[in-house]
C-alpha positions in Angstrom: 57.3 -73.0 51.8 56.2 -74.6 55.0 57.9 -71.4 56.8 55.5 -69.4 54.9 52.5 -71.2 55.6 53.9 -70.9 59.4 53.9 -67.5 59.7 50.5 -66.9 58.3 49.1 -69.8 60.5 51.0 -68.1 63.5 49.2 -64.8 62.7 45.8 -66.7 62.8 46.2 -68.2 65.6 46.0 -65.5 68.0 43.6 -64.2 66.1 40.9 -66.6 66.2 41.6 -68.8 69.7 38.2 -70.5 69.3 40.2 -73.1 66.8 43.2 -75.2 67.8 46.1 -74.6 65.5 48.8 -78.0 65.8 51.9 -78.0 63.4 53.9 -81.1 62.7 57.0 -82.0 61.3 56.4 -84.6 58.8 59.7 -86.2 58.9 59.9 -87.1 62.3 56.0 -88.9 62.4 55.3 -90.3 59.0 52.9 -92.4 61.1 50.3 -89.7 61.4 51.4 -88.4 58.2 50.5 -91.6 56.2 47.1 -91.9 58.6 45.9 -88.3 57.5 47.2 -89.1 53.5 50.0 -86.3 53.3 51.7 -86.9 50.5 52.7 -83.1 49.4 54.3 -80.3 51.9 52.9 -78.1 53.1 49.5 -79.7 53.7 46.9 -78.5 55.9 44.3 -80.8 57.0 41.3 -79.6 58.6 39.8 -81.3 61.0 36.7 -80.4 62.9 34.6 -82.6 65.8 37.5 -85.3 65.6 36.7 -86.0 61.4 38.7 -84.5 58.5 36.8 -81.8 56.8 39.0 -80.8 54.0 43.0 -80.5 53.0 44.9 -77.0 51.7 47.3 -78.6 50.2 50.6 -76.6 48.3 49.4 -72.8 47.2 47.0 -73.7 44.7 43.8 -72.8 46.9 45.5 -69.5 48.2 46.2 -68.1 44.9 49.0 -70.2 43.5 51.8 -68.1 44.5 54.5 -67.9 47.5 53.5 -64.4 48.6 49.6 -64.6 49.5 48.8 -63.1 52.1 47.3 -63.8 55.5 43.5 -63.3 54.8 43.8 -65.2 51.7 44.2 -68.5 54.1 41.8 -67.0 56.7 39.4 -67.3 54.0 40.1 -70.4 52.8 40.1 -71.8 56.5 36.6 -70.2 56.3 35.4 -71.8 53.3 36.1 -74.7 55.3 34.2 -73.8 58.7 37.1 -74.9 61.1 37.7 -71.0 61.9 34.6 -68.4 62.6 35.1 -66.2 59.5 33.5 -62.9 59.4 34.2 -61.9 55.8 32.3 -62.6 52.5 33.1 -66.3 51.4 32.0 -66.2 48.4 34.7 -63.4 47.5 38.0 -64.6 47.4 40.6 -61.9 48.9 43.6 -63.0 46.1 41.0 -62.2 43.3 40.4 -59.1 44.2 44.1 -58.1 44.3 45.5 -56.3 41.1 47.5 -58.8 38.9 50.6 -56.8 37.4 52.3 -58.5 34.3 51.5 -59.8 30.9 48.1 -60.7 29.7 47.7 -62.9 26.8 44.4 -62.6 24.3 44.0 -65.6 22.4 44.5 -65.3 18.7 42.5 -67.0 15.9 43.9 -70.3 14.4 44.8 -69.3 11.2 43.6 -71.9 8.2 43.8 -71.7 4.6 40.5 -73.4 3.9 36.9 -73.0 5.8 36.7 -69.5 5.6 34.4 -67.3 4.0 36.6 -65.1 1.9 38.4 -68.4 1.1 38.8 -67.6 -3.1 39.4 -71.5 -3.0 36.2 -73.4 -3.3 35.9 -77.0 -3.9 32.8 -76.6 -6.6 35.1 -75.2 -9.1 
C-alpha cells in the first residue's frame, strides 16, 4: 500500500512544485514517527508553515479502496491547503466515479404484532 500511495505522490509532485513532498521509511526513524503520532502505514501528515495541519491516514479519505486514483489525493491534499488546488473542493473526484457491483435496499423488519392488518389485537 505505501507503493501505491508513492506513486500517486510521485505524480503530484512534479505537478505542483510550490509544495515539498518528503517520504520516510518508518522503520528506520521511529523517532520522528512517534513525534508526528504514526501509528498506521501509510500515513500522510500534512504540514504547513512548520505546524501539522491534518493526517491522510490508510484509504479511508481517498475512497476506501487500493485503486483511487491520482486526483482523488490531489483533492484531498486540497481539502487540506498544503497543495494549490484548482478544482471544486466540495466535489469529491471518487464520488463521482461509477460504482459497479451489488446494491443492497434495506428491507422491512418483519414483526408479527404492531401492525395495522395485525388480525391479533390485545382488546379481544
Amino acid at each position: 500500500r505505501c507503493q501505491i500511495m508513492d506513486k500517486h505522490l510521485t505524480v503530484l509532485a512534479k505537478k505542483h512544485i510550490e509544495t515539498k513532498f518528503l517520504k520516510l521509511n518508518a522503520e528506520k526513524s521511529p523517532f520522528l514517527c512517534e513525534r508526528l503520532r504514526i501509528k498506521v502505514i501509510p500515513t500522510l501528515a500534512l504540514i504547513k508553515d512548520g505546524k501539522t495541519q491534518d493526517y491522510v491516514v490508510g484509504f479511508t479519505d481517498l475512497g476506501n479502496t487500493d485503486d483511487f486514483t491520482t486526483e482523488t489525493l490531489e483533492w484531498r491534499l486540497g481539502c487540506a491547503d498544503v497543495i494549490n488546488y484548482s478544482g471544486n473542493l466540495m466535489d469529491p473526484p471518487f464520488q463521482s466515479q461509477k460504482k459497479y457491483g451489488t446494491s443492497f435496499t434495506k428491507l422491512d423488519k418483519k414483526t408479527i404484532r404492531g401492525k395495522i392488518y395485525d388480525s391479533d389485537s390485545d382488546d379481544d
